[in-house]
ROTORMI-550521 format. One record per residue: residue in one letter; x, y, z of N, C-alpha, C in turn. Coordinates in steps of 0.05 Angstrom, whole numbers, plus 32768, in hexadecimal, padded with zeros to 4 digits. Layout:
ROTORMI-550521
AXYZXYZXYZ
...
//
This chain:
ROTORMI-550521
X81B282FF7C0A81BF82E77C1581C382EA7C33
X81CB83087C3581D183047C5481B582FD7C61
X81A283017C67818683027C6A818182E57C6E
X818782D77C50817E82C07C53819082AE7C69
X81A682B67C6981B982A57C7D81B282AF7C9E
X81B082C47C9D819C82CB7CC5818982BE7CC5
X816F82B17CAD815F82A37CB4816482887CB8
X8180827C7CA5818182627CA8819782617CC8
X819A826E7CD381A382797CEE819382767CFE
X817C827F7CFE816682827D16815682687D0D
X815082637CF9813A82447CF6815882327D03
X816882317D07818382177D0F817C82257D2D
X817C822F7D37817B82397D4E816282357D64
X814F823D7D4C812E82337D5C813082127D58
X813A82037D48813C81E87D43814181DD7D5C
X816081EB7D5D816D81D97D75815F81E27D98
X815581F67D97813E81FC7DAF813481E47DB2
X811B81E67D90810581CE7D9E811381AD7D9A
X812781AC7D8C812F81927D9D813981897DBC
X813C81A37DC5814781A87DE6812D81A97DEC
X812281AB7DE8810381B17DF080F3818F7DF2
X80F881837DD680F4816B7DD880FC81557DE8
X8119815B7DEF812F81457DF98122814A7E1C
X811C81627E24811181707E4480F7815C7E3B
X80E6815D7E2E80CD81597E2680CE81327E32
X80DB81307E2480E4810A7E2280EA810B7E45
X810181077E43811381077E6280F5810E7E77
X80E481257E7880D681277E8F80B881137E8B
X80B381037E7680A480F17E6C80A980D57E7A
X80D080D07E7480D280BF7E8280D480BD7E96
X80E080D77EAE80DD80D67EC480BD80C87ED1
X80AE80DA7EC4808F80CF7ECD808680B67EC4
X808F80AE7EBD8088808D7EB38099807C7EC7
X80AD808B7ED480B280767EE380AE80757F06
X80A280947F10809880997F15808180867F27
X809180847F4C8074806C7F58806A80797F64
X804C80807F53803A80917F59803380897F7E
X802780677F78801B80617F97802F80647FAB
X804B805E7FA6805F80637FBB806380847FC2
X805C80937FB5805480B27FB8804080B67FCB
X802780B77FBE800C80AF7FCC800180A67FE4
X8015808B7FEB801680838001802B806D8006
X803E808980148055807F8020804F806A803E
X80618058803D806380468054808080498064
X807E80448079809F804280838085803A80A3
X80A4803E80B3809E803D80CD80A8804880E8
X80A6804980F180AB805C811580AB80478127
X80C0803E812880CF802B813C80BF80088131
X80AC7FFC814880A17FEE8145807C7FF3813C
X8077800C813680668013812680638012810E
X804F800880F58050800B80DA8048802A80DB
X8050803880BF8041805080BF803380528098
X80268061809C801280628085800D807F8079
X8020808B8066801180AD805E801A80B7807E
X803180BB8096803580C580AB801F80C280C2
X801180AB80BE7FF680A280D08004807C80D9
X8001807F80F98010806381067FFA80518104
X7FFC803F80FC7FE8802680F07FEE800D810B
X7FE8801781297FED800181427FF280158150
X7FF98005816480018018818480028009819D
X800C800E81AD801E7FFF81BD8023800781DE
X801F7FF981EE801880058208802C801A8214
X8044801B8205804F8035820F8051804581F0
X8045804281E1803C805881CB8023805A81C3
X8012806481D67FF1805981D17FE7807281B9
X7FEB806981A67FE3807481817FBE8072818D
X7FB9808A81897F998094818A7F8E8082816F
X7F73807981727F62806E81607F5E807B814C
X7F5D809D81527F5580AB813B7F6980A58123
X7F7A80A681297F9C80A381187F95808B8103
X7F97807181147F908059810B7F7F804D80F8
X7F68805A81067F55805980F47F5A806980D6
X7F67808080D97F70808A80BE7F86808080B0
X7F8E806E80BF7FA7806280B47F9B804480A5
X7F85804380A97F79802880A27F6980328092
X7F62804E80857F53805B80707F6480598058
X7F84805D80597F918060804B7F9B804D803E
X7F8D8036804F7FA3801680487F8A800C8036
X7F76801580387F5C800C80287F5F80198018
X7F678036801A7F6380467FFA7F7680377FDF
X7F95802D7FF37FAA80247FEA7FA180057FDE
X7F967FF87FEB7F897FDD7FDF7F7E7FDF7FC3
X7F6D7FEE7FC97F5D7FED7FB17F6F80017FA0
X7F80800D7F9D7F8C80177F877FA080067F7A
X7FAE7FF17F8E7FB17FDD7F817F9E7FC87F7E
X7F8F7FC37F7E7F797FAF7F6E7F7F7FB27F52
X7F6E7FDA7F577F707FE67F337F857FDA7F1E
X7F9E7FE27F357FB97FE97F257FBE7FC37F14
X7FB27FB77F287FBA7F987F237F9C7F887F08
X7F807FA27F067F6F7F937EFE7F5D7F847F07
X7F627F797F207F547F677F2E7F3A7F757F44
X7F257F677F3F7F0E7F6B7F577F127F557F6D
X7F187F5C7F7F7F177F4E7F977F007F427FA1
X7F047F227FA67EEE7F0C7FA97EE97F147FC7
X7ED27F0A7FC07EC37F0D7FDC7EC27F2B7FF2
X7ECD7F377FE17ECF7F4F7FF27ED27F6B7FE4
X7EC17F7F7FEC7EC27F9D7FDE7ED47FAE7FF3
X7EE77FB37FE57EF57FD380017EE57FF27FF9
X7ED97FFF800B7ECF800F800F7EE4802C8019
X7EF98032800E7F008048801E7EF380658025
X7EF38067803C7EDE808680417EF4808B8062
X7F0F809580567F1A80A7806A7F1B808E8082
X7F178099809F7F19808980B57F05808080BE
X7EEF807B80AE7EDA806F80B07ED6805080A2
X7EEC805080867EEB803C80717EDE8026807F
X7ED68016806C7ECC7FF980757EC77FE68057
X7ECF7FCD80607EC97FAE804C7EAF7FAB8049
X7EA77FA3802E7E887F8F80367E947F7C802C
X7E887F6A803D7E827F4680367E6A7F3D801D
X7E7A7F3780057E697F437FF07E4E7F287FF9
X7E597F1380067E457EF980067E317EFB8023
X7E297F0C802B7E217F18803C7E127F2E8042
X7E227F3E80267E1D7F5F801F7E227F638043
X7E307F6480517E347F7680677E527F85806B
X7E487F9B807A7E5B7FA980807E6C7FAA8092
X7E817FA8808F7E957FAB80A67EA77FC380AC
X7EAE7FCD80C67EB97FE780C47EDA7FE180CD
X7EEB7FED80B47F017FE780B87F0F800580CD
X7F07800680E57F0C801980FD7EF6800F810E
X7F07801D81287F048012813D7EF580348159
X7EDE802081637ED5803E81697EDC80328190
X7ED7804B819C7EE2803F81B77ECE804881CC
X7EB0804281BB7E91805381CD7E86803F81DD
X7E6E804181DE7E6B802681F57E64800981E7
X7E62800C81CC7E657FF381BA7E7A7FEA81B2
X7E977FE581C27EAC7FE381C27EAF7FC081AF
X7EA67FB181C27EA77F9881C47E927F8C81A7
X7E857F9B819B7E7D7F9281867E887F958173
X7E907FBA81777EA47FC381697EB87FB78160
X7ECC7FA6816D7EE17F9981707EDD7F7E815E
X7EC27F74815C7EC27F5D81507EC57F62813C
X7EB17F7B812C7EAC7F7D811A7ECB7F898108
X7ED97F9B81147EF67FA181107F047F8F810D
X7F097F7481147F0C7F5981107F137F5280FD
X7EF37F4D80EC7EEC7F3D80DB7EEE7F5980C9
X7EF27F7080BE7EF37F8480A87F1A7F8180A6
X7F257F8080C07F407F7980BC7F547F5F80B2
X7F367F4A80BC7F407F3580AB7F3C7F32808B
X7F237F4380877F187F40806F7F2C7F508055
X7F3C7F6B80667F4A7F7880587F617F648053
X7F747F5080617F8A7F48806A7F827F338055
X7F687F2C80487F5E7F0D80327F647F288019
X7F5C7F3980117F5A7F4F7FFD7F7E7F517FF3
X7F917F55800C7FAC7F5680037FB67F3E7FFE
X7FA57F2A80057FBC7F0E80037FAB7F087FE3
X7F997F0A7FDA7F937F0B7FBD7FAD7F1D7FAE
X7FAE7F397FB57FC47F447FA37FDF7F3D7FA4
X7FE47F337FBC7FF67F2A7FBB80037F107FAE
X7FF27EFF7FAD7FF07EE57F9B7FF67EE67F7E
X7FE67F007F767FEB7F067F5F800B7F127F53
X800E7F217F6880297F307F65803A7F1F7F5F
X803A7F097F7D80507EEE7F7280567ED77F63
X80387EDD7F5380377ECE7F4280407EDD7F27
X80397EF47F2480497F007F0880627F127F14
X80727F0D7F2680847F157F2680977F0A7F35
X80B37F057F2A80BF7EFC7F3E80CF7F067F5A
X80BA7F077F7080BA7F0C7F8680AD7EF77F90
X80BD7EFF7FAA80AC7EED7FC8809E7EFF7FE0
X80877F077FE280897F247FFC80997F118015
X809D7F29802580A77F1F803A80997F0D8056
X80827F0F8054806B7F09806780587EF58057
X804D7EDD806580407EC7805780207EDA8062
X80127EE580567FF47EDD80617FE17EC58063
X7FD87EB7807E7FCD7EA780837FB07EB08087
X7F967E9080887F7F7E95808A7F817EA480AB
X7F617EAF80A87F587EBA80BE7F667ED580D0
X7F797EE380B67F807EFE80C47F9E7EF780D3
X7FA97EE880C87FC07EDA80CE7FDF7EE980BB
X7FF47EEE80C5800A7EF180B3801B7EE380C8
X803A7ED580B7804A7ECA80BE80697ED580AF
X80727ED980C380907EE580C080A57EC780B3
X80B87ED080AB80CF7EC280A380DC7EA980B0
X80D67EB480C880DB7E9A80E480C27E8480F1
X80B37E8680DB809D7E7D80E080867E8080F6
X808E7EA38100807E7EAC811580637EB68110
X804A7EB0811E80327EB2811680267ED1811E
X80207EE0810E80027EF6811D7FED7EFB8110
X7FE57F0081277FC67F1581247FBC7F27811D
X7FB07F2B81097FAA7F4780FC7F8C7F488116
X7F897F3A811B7F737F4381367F727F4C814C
X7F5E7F6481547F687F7B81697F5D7F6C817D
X7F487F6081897F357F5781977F427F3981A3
X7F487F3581B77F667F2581C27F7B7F2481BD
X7F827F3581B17FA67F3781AC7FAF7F4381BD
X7FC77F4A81BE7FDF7F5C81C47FE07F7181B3
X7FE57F8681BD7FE27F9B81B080067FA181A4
X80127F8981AA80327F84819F802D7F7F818A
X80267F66818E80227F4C8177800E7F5D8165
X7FF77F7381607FED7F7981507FF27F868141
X80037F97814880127FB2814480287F9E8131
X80367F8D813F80477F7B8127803A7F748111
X80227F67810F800F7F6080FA800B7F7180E0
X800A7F9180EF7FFC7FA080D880167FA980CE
X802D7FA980E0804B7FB880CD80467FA680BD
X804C7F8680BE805A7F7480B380437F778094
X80227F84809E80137F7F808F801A7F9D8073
X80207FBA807A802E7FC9806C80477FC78061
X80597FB4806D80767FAF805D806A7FA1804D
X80587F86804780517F87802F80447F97801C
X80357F9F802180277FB5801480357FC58004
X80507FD0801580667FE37FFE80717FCE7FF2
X80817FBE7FF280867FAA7FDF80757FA47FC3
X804F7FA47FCC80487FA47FB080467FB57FA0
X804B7FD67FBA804A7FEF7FAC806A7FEB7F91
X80807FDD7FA180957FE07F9580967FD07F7D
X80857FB87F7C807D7FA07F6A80727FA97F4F
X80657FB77F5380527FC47F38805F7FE27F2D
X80707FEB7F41807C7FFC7F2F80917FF37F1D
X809A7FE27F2080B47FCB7F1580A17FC17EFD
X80837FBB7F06807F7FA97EE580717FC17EDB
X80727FDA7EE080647FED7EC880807FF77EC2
X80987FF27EC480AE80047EB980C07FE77EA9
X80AC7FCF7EA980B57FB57EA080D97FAC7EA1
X80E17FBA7EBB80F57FAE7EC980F47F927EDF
X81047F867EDD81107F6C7EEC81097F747F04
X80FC7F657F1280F87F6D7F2E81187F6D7F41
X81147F837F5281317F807F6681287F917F82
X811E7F837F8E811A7F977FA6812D7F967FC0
X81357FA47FCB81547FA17FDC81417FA47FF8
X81317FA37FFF81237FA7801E81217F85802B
X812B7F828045811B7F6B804A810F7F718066
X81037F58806D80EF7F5C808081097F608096
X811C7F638093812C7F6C80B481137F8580C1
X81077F9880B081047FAF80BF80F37FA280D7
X80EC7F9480D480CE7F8280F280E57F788105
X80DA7F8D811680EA7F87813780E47F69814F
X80F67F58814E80F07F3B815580EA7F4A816F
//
């Protein structure tokens, strides 16, 4: 008897282990399920009146002149980030393929089949360069206002920034920019692409809300854009 009672001792004992085992098992299951992978992946925030991207400044500014190399990698990351939300949303994006390849990335124009390079080189093809940087930045800025559409349509949110045709975003106060480098202000552009990453985390924040099938509530507003 005694025998049999140390074993019904130790089987109650290993029991209550693997349900501790289970209950750890559950709990770190759900942690990861709720878990925002892309907000991991690629963090956004910002450095003053700079957007930043993965710790890479996405603009630059005549008394913060951000090197091309940077930029350009900061615009590898916003393409890698596009198209992971495409995935995450299901959707192929009309009229346009994102290509990410580092700080080189580039759009094609699927009705065209041409290529556009989303970076900016500063050799003696500057000025073609620039066009073409243009039109791959407007083309990206049509790619987010598709996901974005969608976002606001299955969820209830509003982003904070309207995207308009032609490489266009508009703030809250009904103020207009340029996602275009090639006659701008290097103010006003640098405003463009924050205003163009504060959305971006918003959809990062959007889709982690509908894979954990909670009520949307996001507490950020566009205050962070410096009038």
């Amino acid at each position: 008897m005694g025998d049999q009672k140390l074993a019904l001792i130790e089987a109650e004992e290993e029991m209550q282990c693997l349900e501790s085992r289970l209950s750890y098992a559950r709990n770190h299951l759900h942690r990861l399920q709720r878990t925002n992978v892309l907000n991991i992946a690629f963090p956004i925030w910002y450095d003053g009146h700079i957007g930043v991207i993965n710790g890479l400044h996405l603009g630059r500014l005549p008394n913060r002149p951000v090197g091309w190399e940077e930029i350009n990698a900061a615009w590898g990351q916003c393409a890698l980030l596009l198209q992971c939300i495409g995935k995450k949303l299901n959707h192929t994006f009309q009229n346009h393929r994102i290509v990410p390849m580092g700080s080189q990335s580039k759009l094609v124009q699927l009705s065209i089949s041409k290529e556009f390079p989303l970076y900016y080189t500063t050799g003696g093809m500057r000025l073609l360069s620039a066009g073409k940087f243009d039109t791959a930045m407007i083309n990206f800025l049509d790619c987010l206002n598709q996901a974005q559409q969608i976002i606001e349509h299955t969820s209830n949110i509003q982003l904070p920034f309207r995207i308009k045709d032609k490489g266009k975003l508009q703030d809250p106060d009904g103020q207009i920019y340029s996602i275009k480098w090639n006659g701008n202000s290097e103010e006003n552009w640098t405003k463009a692409l924050k205003m163009m990453l504060i959305n971006m985390k918003w959809i990062i924040a959007a889709l982690s809300t509908k894979k954990n099938k909670k009520a949307i509530s996001i507490q950020s507003t566009p205050s962070t854009i410096d009038k």
